[in-house]
C-alpha positions in Angstrom: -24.8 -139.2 24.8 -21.1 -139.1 25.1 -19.4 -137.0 22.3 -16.0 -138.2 21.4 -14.3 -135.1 19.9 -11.2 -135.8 17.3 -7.5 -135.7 19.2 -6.5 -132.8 17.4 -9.0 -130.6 18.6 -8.5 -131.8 22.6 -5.3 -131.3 22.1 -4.6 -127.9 21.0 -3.6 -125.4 23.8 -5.9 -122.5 23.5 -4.0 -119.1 22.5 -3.4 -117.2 25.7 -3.0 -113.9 24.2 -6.5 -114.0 23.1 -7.5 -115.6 26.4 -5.2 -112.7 28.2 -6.9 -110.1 26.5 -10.8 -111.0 27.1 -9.8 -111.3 30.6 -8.6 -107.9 30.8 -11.2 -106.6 28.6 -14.0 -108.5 30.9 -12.4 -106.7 33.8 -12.7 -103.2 32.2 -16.1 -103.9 31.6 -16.4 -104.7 34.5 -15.0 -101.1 35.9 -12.0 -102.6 36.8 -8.7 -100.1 35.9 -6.6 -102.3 34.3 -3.4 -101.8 32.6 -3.7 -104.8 29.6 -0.4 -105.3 27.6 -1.6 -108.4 25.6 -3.4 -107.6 22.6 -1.3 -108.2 19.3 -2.9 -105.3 17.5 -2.1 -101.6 17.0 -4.0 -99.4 18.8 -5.1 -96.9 16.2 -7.7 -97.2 13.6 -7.8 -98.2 10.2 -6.9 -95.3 7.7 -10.1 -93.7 6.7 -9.7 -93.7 2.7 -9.6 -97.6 3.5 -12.7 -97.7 5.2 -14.4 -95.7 2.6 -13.2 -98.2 -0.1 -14.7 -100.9 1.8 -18.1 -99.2 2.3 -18.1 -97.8 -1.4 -17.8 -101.6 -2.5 -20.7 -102.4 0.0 -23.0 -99.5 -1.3 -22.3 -100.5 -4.9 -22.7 -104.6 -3.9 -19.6 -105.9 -4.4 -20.7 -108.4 -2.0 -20.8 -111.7 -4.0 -18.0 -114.9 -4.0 -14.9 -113.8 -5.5 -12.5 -116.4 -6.8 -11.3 -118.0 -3.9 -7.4 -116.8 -5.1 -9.1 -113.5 -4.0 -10.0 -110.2 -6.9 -7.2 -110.5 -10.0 -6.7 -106.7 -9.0 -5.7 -107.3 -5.2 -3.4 -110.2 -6.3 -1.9 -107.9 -9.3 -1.6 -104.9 -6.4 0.3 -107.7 -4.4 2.3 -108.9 -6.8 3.7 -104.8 -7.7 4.0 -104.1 -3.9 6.1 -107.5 -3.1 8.5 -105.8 -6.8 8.6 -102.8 -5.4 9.3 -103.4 -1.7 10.5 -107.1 -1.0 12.9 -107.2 -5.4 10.1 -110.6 -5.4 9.2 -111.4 -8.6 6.0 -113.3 -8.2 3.0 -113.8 -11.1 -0.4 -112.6 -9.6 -0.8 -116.6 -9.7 1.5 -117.5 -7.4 -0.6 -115.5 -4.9 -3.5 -116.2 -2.5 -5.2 -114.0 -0.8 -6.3 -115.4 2.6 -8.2 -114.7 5.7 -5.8 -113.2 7.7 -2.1 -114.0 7.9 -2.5 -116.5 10.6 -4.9 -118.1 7.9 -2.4 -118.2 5.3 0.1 -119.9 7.8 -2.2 -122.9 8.1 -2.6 -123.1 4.9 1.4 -123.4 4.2 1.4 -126.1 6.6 -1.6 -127.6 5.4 -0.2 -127.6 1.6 3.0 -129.0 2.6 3.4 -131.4 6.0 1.9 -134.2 6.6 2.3 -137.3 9.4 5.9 -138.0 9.8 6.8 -134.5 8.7 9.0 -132.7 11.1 8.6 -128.4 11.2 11.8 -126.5 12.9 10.1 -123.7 15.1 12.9 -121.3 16.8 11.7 -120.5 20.6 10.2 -118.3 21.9 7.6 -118.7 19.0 4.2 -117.3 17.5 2.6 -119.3 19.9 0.0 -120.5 16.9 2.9 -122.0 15.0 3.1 -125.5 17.0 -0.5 -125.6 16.7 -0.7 -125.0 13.4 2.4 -128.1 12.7 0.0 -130.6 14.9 -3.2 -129.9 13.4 -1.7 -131.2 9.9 -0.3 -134.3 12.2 3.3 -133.4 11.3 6.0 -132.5 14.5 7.1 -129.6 15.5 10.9 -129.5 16.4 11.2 -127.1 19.3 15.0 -125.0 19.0 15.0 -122.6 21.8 16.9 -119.5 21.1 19.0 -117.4 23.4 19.3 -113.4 24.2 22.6 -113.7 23.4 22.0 -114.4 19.9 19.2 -111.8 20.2 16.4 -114.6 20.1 17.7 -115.6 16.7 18.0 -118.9 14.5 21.8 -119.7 14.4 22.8 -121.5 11.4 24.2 -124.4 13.6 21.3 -125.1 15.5 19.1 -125.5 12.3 21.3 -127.6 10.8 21.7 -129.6 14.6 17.7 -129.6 14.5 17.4 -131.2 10.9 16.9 -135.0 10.6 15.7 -136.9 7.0 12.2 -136.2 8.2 12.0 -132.1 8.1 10.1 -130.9 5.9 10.1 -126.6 6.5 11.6 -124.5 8.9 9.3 -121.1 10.4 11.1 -118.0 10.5 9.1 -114.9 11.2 11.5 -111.7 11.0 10.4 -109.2 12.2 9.8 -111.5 15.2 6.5 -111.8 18.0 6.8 -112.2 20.4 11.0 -111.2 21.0 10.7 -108.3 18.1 14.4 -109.1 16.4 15.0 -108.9 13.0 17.5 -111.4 11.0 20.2 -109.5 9.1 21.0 -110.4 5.5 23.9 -112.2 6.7 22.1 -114.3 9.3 19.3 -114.9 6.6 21.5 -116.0 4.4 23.6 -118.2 6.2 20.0 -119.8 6.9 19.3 -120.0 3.7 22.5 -122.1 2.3 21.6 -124.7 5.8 18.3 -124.7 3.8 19.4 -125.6 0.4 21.8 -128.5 2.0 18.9 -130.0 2.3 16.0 -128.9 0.1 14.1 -128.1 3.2 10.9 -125.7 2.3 11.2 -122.4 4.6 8.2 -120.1 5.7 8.9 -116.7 5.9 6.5 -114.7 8.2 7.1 -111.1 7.1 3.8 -109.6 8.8 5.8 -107.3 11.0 8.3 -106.2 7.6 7.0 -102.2 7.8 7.4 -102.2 11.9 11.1 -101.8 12.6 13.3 -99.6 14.1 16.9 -97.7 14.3 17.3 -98.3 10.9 17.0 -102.0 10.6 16.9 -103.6 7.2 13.5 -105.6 6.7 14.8 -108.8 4.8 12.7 -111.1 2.4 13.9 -114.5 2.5 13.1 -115.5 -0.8 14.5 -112.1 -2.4 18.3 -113.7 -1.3 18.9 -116.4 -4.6 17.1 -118.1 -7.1 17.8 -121.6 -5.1 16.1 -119.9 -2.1 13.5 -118.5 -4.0 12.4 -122.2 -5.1 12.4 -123.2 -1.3 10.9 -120.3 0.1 6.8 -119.4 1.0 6.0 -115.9 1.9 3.3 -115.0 4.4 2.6 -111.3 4.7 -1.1 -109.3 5.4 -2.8 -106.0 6.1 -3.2 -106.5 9.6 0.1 -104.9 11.3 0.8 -102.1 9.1 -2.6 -100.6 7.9 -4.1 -101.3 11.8 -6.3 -103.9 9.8 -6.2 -106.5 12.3 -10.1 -107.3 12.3 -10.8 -107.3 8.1 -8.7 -110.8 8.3 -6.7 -110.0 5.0 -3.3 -111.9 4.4 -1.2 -113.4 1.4 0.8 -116.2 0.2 3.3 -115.8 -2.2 4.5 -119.5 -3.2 6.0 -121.8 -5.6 3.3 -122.4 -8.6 2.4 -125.9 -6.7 2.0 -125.0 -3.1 0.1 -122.1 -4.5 -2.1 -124.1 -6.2 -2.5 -126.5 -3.7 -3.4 -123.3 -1.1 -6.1 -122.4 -3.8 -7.4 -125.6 -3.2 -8.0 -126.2 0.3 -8.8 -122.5 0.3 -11.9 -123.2 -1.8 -12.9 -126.2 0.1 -12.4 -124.3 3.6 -13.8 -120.3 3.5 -14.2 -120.0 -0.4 -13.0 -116.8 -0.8 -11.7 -113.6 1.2 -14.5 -111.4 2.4 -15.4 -109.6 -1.2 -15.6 -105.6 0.1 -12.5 -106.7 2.5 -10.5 -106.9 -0.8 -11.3 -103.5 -1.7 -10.2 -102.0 1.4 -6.9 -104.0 1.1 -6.3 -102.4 -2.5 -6.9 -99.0 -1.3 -4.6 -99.8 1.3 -2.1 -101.2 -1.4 -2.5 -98.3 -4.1 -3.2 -95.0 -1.3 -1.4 -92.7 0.9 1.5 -94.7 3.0 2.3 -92.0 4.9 0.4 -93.6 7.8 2.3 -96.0 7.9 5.5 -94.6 9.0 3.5 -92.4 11.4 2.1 -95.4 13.3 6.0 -96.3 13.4 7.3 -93.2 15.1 4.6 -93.5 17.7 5.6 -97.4 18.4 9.1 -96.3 18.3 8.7 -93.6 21.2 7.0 -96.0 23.4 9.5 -98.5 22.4 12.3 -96.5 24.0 10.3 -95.5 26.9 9.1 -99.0 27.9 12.9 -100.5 27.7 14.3 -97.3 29.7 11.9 -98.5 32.0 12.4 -102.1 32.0 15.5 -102.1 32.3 16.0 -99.9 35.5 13.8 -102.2 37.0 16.2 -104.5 39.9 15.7 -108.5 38.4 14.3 -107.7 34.7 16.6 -107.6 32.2 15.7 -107.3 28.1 16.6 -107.7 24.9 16.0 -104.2 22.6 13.3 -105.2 20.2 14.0 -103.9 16.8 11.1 -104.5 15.3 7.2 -105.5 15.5 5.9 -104.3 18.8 6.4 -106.0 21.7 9.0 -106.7 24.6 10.2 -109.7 26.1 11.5 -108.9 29.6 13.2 -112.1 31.5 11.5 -112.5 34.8 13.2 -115.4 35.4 14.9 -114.1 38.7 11.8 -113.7 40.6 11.4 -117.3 41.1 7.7 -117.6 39.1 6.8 -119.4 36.2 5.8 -117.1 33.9 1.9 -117.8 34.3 2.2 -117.5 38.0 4.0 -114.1 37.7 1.7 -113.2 34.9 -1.7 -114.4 37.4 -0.2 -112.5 40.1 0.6 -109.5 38.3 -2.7 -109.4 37.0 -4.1 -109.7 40.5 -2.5 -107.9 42.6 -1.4 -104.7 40.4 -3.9 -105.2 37.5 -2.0 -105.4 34.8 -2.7 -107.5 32.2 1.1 -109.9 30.6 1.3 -112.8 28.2 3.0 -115.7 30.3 6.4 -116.5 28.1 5.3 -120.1 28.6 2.7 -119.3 26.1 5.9 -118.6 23.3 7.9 -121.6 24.3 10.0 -119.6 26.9 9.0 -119.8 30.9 11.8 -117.3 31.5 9.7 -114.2 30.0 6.9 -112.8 29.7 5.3 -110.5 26.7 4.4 -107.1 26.8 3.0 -104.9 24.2 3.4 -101.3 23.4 0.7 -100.8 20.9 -1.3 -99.1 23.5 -1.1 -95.7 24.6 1.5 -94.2 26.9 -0.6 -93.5 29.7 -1.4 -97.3 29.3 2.1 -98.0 29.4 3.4 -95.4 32.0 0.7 -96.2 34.7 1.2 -99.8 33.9 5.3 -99.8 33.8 4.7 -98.1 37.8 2.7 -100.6 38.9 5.3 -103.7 37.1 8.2 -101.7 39.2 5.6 -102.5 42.2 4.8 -105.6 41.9 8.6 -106.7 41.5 9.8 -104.6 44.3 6.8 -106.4 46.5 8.3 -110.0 45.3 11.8 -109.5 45.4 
């Protein structure tokens, strides 16, 4: 019997970071020595007062449905840390706990597009973001960014990209994969093209605690009152507290599109894993410390890896100044970024995300939440492979 699947589903384009890193993970397996740069996840492991949160909720069984809004406490924690941090002031009832931050994006989009919707997506992208726009049948609007403008959004080009059918504009500062990080000014600026229009902006903050050099972390929504109205908040536990596998995010939202995220939420996973929760209030109410420890050991390899990079004869690179990944244009070699990525992979074993895969063929992605060993042995054998092509 022939099985005729929906379009949306044989349409999608699988993610290629996960697809990147099971290779390389199947070749370690396998014995293989391979250098991977792909995974989106920091390297060390969750905080251990976290963990012990988690399994004391297990051991006492806190492992029933929980309101599918997630525990009143997390959402109260949330709502404090988002004062404190982010001057956002949001009622514990305009926030939804989620399964994982990429989980919370779908359910923005879900909430609010529809067919006929348009979605302004600056390149290169979170390559799950166009995805996301088709699977709720709306459009994504493609504005590819330049490294002059450090990868960023200009103010013209969202109001050049904006026709009577946009609905919301993505902007995820700090940034994967490019790592930049929209100023105050630039966010603002933004945010008046926004309100010409009373065009609903995301704001992907899942990178905010991962910058660098002193850069200001941003929330969109803290800039006016008028923004505010306009502006959805996606943040998680992932990034900072090395959570990546507990699938913990939030939304932060006007009372409606909260309300509505409730509600497909409990028609689509119920609730947040219950003991999860606990571990992200631990995480919310403990030691932070951790925190900017991880930081300092992303910002050393940051500064090796671009030293690196950029001696390199045909790379040249943008300094991230947040999140942590790089974006080095390979565009000079003559590739495509999957056949520099394949051959790379090949030849030198070392595992790169193909720019394609963000919506920009000129690059490709590498991260430095790995170790330095990973990164110096792999950086030699990059500098090899380009000699060998050039």
């Amino acid at each position: 019997m022939a099985i005729q699947l929906a379009q949306r589903a044989t349409t999608l384009t699988p993610s290629l970071t996960l697809a990147i890193d099971a290779k390389a993970k199947k070749l370690k397996a396998e014995g293989v020595d391979v250098c991977g740069f792909g995974a989106g996840e920091p390297d060390c492991d969750t905080p251990q007062h976290i963990k012990d949160a988690a399994a004391k909720a297990l051991a006492e069984g806190f492992t029933k449905y929980t309101p599918s809004s997630g525990i009143p406490e997390l959402r109260s924690a949330i709502a404090e840390k988002l004062k404190a941090d982010n001057h956002l002031d949001y009622k514990p009832s305009q926030i939804i706990v989620n399964c994982g931050a990429k989980h919370s994006c779908y359910n923005v989009i879900l909430a609010t597009c529809q067919a006929g919707d348009e979605v302004i997506i600056p390149a290169p992208y979170w390559l799950s973001y166009p995805e996301m726009v088709r699977l709720a049948d709306a459009t994504p609007v493609i504005v590819p960014t330049s490294e002059a403008d450090g990868f960023k959004l200009t103010p013209e080009q969202f109001r050049d990209a904006m026709t009577p059918a946009t609905k919301l504009v993505i902007i995820n500062s700090p940034g994967n994969p490019t790592g930049s990080i929209y100023s105050r000014e630039e966010m603002q600026a933004l945010a008046e093209v926004a309100l010409e229009e009373d065009v609903l902006m995301l704001s992907d903050e899942i990178y905010e605690k991962i910058v660098y050099d002193n850069a200001e972390h941003v929330s969109l929504a803290a800039l006016s009152p008028g923004i505010y109205d306009l502006t959805i908040t996606v943040n998680g536990f992932s990034k900072a507290y090395a959570m990546t596998g507990w699938r913990l995010g939030y939304v932060a939202a006007p009372a409606p599109i909260a309300a509505a995220i409730d509600s497909i939420q409990s028609h689509s996973t119920s609730n947040p894993t219950s003991f999860a929760q606990k571990g992200a209030l631990a995480a919310l109410k403990g030691d932070q410390s951790f925190v900017a420890e991880m930081v300092k050991a992303f910002a050393e390899r940051r500064a090796y890896m671009y030293d690196r990079l950029t001696k390199i004869p045909g790379i040249t690179c943008v300094l991230p100044l947040g999140a942590f990944y790089m974006l080095p244009n390979i565009s000079s070699f003559g590739l495509t970024s999957a056949d520099f990525c394949t051959k790379l992979l090949e030849q030198q074993k070392v595992a790169a995300v193909p720019g394609i895969a963000f919506g920009s063929d000129a690059h490709m992605r590498l991260s430095y939440a790995c170790s330095m060993e990973n990164i110096q042995k792999g950086l030699d054998r990059i500098e090899a492979f380009c000699a060998s092509i050039k």
